[in-house]
FIFI-911409 format. One line per field, with one value per residue (C-alpha): residue number from 1; residue in three letters; z, x, y. Coordinates in steps of 0.05 Angstrom, whole numbers. Example, Ala and Ser with C-alpha at 12.3 -4.5 7.8 and 13.67 -1.06 7.14 Angstrom:
<lumnus>
torro	c(1,2)
loba	c(ala,ser)
z	c(156,143)
x	c(246,273)
y	c(-90,-21)
</lumnus>
This chain:
<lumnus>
torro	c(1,2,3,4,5,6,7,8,9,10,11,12,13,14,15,16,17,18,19,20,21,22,23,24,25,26,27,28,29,30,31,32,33,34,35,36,37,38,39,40,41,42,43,44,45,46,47,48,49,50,51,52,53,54,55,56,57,58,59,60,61,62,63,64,65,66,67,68,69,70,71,72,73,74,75,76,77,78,79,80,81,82,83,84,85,86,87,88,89,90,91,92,93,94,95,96,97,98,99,100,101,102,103,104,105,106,107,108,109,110,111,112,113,114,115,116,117,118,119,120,121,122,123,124,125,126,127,128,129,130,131,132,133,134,135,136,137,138,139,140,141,142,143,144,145,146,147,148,149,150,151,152,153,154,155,156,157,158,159,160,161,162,163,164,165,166,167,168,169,170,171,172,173,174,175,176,177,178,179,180,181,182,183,184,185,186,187,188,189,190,191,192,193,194,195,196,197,198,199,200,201,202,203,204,205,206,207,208,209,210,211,212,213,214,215,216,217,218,219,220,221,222,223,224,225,226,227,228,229,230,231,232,233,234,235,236,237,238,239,240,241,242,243,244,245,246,247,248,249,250,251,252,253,254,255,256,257,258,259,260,261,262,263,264,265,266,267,268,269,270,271,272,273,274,275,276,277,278,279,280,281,282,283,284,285,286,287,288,289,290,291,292,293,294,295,296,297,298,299,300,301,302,303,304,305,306,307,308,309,310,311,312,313,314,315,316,317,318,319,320,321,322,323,324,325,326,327,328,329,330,331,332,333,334,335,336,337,338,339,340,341,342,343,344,345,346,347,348,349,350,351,352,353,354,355,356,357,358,359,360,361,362,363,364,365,366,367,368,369,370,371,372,373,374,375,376,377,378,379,380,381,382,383,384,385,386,387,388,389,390,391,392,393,394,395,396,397,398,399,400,401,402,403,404,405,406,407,408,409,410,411,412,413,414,415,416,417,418,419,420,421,422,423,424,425,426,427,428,429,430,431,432,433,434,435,436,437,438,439,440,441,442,443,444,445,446,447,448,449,450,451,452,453,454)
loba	c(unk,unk,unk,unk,unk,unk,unk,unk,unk,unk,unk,unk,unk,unk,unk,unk,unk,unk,unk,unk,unk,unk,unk,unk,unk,unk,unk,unk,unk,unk,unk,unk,unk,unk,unk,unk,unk,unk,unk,unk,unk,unk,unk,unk,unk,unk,unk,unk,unk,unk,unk,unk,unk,unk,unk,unk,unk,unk,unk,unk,unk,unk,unk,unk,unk,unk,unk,unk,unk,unk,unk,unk,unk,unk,unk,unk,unk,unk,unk,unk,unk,unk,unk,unk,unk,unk,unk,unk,unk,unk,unk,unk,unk,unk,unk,unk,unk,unk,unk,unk,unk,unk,unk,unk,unk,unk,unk,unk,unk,unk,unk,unk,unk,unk,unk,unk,unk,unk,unk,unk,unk,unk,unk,unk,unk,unk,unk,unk,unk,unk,unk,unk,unk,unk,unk,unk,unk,unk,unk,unk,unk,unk,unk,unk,unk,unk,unk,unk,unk,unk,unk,unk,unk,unk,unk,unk,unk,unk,unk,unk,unk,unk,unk,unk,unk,unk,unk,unk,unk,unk,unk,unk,unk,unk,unk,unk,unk,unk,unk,unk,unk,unk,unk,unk,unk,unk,unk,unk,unk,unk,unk,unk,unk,unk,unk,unk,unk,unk,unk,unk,unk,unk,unk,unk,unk,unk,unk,unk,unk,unk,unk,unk,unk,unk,unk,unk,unk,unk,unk,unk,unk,unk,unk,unk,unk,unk,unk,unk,unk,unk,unk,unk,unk,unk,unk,unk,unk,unk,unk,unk,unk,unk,unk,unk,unk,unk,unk,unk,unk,unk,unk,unk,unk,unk,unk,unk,unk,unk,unk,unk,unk,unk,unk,unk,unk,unk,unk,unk,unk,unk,unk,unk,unk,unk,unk,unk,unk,unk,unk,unk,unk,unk,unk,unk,unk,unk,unk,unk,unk,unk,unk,unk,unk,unk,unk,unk,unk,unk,unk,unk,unk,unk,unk,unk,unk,unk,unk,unk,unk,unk,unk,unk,unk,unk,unk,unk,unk,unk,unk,unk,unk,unk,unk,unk,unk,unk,unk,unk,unk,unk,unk,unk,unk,unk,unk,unk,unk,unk,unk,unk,unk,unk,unk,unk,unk,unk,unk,unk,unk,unk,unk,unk,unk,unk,unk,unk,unk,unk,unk,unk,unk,unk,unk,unk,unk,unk,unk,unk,unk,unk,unk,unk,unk,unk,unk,unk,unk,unk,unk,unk,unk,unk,unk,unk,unk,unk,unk,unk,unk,unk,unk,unk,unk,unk,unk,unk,unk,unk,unk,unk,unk,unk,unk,unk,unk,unk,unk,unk,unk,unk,unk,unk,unk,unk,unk,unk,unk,unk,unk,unk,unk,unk,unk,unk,unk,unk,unk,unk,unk,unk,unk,unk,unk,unk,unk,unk,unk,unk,unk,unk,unk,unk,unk,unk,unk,unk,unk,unk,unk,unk,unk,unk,unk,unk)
z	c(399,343,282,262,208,221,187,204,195,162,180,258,276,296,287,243,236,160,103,86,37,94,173,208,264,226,163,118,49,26,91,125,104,121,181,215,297,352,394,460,477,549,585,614,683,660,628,659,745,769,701,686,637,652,616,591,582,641,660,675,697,643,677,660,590,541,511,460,395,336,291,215,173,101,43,-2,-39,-10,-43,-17,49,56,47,108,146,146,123,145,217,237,259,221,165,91,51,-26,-72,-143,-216,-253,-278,-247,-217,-155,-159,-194,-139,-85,-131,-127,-57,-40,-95,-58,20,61,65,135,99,85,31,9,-47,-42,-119,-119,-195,-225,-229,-206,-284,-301,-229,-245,-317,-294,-247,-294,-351,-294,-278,-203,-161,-138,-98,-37,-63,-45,-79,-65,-109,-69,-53,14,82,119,77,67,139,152,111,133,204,176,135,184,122,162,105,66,9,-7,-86,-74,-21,-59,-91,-18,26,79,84,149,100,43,0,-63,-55,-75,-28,29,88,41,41,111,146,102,123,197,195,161,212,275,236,232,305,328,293,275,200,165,121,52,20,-40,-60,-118,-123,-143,-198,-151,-134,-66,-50,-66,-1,60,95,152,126,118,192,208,169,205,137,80,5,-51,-121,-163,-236,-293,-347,-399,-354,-336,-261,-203,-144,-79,-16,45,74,146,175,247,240,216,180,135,60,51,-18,-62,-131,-186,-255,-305,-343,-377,-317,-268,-222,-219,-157,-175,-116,-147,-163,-163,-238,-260,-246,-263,-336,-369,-439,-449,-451,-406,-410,-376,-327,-299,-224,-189,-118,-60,-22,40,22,90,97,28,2,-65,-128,-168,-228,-225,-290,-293,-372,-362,-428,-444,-420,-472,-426,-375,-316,-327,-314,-254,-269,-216,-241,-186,-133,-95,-145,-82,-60,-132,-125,-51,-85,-142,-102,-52,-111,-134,-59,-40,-111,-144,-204,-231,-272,-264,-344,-351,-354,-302,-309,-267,-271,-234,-268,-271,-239,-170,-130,-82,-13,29,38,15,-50,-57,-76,-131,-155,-149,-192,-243,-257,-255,-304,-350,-354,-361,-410,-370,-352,-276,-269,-279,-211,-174,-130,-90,-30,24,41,30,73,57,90,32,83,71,125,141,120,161,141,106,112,94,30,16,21,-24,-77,-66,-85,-148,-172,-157,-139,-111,-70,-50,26,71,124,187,141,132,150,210,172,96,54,6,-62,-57,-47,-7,-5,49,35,86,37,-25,-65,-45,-66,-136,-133,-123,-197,-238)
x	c(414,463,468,537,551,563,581,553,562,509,527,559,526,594,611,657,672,704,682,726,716,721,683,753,705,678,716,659,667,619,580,589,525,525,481,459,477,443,491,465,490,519,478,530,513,537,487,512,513,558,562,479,454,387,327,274,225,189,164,94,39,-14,-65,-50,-36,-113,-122,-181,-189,-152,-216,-215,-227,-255,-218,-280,-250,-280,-236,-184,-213,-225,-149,-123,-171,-238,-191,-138,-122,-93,-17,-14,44,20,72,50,92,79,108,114,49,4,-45,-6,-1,-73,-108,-80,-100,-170,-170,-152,-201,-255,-239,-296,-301,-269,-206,-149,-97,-29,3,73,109,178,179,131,113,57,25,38,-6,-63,-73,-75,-131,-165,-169,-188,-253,-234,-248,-183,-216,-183,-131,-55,9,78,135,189,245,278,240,263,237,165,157,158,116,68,79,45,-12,-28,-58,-104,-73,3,19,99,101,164,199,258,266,260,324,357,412,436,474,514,495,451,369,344,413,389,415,376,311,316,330,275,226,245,228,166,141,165,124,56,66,76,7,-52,-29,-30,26,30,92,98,159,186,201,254,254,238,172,197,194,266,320,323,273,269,230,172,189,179,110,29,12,50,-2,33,-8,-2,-23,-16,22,-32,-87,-129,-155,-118,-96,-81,-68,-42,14,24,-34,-22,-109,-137,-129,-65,-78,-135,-151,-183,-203,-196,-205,-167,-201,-201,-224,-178,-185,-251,-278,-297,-347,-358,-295,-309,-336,-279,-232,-305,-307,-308,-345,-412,-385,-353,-277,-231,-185,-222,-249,-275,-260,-267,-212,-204,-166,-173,-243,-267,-288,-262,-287,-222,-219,-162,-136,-94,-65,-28,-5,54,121,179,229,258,247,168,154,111,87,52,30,-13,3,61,105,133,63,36,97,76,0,10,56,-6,-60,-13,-4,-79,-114,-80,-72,-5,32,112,105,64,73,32,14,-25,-60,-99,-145,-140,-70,-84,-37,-64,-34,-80,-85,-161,-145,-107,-169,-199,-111,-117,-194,-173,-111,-156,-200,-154,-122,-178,-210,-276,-304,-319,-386,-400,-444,-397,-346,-289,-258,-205,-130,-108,-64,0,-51,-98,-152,-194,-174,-222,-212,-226,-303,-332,-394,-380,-347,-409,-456,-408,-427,-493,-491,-464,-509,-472,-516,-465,-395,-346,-322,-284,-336,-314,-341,-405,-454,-503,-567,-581,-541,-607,-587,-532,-524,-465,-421,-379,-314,-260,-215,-182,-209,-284,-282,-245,-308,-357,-346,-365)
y	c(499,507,451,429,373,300,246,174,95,59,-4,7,80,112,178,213,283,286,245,178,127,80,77,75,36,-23,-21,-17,23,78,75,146,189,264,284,347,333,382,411,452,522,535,586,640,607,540,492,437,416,358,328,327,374,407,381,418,349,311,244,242,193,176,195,260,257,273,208,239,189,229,242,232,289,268,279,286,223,165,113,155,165,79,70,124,94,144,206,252,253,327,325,264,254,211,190,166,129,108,99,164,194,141,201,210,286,292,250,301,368,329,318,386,420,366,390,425,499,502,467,513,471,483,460,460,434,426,400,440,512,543,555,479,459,517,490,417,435,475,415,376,428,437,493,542,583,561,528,555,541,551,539,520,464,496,461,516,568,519,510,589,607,548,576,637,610,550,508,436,399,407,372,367,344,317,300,282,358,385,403,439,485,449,395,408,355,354,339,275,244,204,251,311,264,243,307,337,294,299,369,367,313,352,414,365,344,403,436,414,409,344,341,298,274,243,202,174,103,57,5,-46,-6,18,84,111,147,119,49,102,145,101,99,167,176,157,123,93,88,59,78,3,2,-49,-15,-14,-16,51,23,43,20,45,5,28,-14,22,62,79,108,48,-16,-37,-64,-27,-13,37,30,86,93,143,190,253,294,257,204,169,134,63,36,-40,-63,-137,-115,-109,-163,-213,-195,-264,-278,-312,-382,-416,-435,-487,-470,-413,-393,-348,-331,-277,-241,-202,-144,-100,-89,-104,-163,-174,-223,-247,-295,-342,-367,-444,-460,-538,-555,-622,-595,-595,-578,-625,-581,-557,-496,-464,-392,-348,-277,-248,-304,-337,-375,-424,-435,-456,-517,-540,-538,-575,-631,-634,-647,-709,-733,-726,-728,-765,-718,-708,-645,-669,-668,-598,-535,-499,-424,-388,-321,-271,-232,-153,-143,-158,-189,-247,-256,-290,-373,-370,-371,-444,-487,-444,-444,-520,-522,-478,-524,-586,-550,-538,-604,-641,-589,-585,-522,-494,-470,-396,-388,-422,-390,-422,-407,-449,-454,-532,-566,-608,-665,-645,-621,-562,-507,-452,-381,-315,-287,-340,-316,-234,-275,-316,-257,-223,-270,-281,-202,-211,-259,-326,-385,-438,-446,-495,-477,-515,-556,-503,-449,-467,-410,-429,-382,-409,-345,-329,-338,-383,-459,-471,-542,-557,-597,-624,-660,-638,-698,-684,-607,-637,-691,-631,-608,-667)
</lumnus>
């Protein structure tokens, strides 16, 4: 096979064989992106009979193909380990994204340092140089004993020398300073980033290696070069931090191993990335007293059940088009809530300001959390305070009934665990067994959960 360049239409596919500002095809401007196009050599027989070229592949039955489960090797980070799924899967491709200097590339030199002694890693820095990554893991107090590194930004060059040292896990730090000499343009260009990463997958398949890439990201927060790659990879992590916060987040958003939106919980220190195994603590730090417009809730966030404060401040509207504010949770939503509260409560806000807030950066995407949203803004316009043992849980309807919510009683027990003694839950989740330590109320209407708190 012999590689000649290619030049293709975003927008329509077709191909071109010069550059032009314009896809003579479709019309479209800037669209035509350089590409690398396999093109077979003719055997001196003749590779090709009546028309048909001669294929190497076959078709077979399934029967025959070994259907063994892909195991998952430990990472010796298990916060790390909970969002891939139970670990690293050999032959499988990672690809991390994050803000610049969130931990991305100190969380992997931990993982590595933290691998069993049958693990051989490689470190592969395209930004840095090989002093700069030896004194980060030496403030950091990791072991190097069988750590590699390579200092490199050609995939061709990478993936022979990988060929040779056969590392069980790769780690590409980043993808956007790799490239390959089968295109001509500059790295960190899409057709750079995405032929890059095509090799390095078809190298993981091909082996045993699981390969690591991390990527930059955009100002948006997506991961920057081309929505295909996040096509190409097993597992997609995106690293999520508030800007003056020290907690961590990572959550996987595709894991073809295990369960999307998982999440693990780190803390930043000055020895690196710290596991933190109750994170519930952290987003429940509320003061001695209580305060209006305050409640407390659980979450399903993949496997983990999750204890969030939610935080509703309704104040007299000087505007003449209030204001609805959602940090944390779905800004529409909070509208369609607050119009369903006047309908079926009769409680009205047209003339407040409604802001709502959830505690400790997280970002709420399940329905469960609409009646403790709908308390805490009761609470806070009538100035009483919500219980501190109580926690709230159900997604309201636009008929103001309570709907049930999935694992209402993994959420109760959650609770009960963290020392809270009663709940609000819509009637369908009601456990059958008495939860010990908690009282729970069932409610089917939104006006007899708002009754519930007086």
């Amino acid at each position: 096979m012999r590689e000649k360049l290619s030049y293709q239409c975003q927008a329509c596919g077709a191909q071109a064989s010069k550059w032009s500002g314009q896809c003579p095809d479709c019309g479209e401007w800037n669209t035509l992106l350089e590409s690398a196009v396999a093109v077979p050599r003719r055997s001196a027989r003749g590779a090709q009979l009546h028309g048909v070229a001669e294929l190497a592949a076959r078709i077979v039955d399934a029967d025959e193909v070994a259907a063994e489960a892909e195991g998952h090797k430990p990472t010796g980070i298990g916060e790390l380990d909970r969002a891939l799924g139970g670990g690293l899967v050999p032959g499988s491709v990672v690809l991390i994204g994050g803000d610049p200097g969130i931990g991305k590339s100190t969380l992997l030199l931990q993982a590595l340092a933290a691998g069993g002694d049958d693990e051989r890693p490689l470190y592969v820095t395209g930004e840095e140089s090989l002093r700069q990554v030896t004194l980060r893991a030496q403030r950091l107090g990791l072991s190097t004993e069988r750590l590699r590194l390579l200092a490199e930004t050609q995939v061709e060059q990478i993936l022979a020398l990988a060929a040779r040292e056969r590392p069980t896990v790769m780690v590409i730090d980043s993808i956007q300073t790799m490239h390959t000499d089968a295109l001509q343009s500059a790295p960190g260009s899409v057709a750079q980033i995405r032929e890059s990463a095509a090799r390095l997958v078809q190298f993981a398949k091909q082996g045993d290696t699981a390969v690591i890439l991390i990527g930059h990201v955009t100002k948006e927060g997506a991961i920057a070069g081309p929505r295909v790659l996040e096509h190409m990879v097993d597992a997609v992590l995106y690293f999520e931090s508030e800007s003056d916060s020290r907690y961590r987040v990572i959550r996987a958003v595709k894991n073809r191993f295990g369960a999307a939106n998982e999440l693990g919980f780190f803390a930043m220190t000055e020895r690196g990335l710290r596991e933190v195994s109750n994170p519930s603590a952290i987003f429940l730090s509320r003061g001695d007293s209580d305060v209006a417009g305050s409640t407390v809730t659980v979450v399903r966030e993949g496997t983990r059940m999750l204890l969030l404060e939610i935080q509703a401040l309704v104040d007299v509207s000087q505007l003449a088009h209030p204001r609805r504010v959602a940090v944390g949770s779905d800004a529409n939503r909070l509208g369609m809530l607050l119009a369903a509260l006047h309908r079926h409560a009769g409680i009205a806000t047209q003339d407040q300001d409604v802001f709502v807030n959830v505690v400790g950066g997280m970002r709420i995407a399940e329905t469960g959390a609409d009646l403790p949203l709908l308390v805490a803004v009761v609470s806070s316009l009538s100035a009483r305070p919500v219980a501190a043992d109580l926690v709230v849980f159900g997604e309201v309807g636009l008929a103001g009934e309570i709907r049930p919510v999935a694992y209402g009683e993994e959420r109760l027990a959650e609770a009960a665990k963290h020392g809270f003694k009663r709940a609000i839950v819509p009637t369908a989740n009601k456990p059958r067994r008495a939860i010990k330590g908690i009282q729970v109320t069932p409610a089917a209407h939104l006006g007899d959960a708002l009754a519930l708190l007086k």
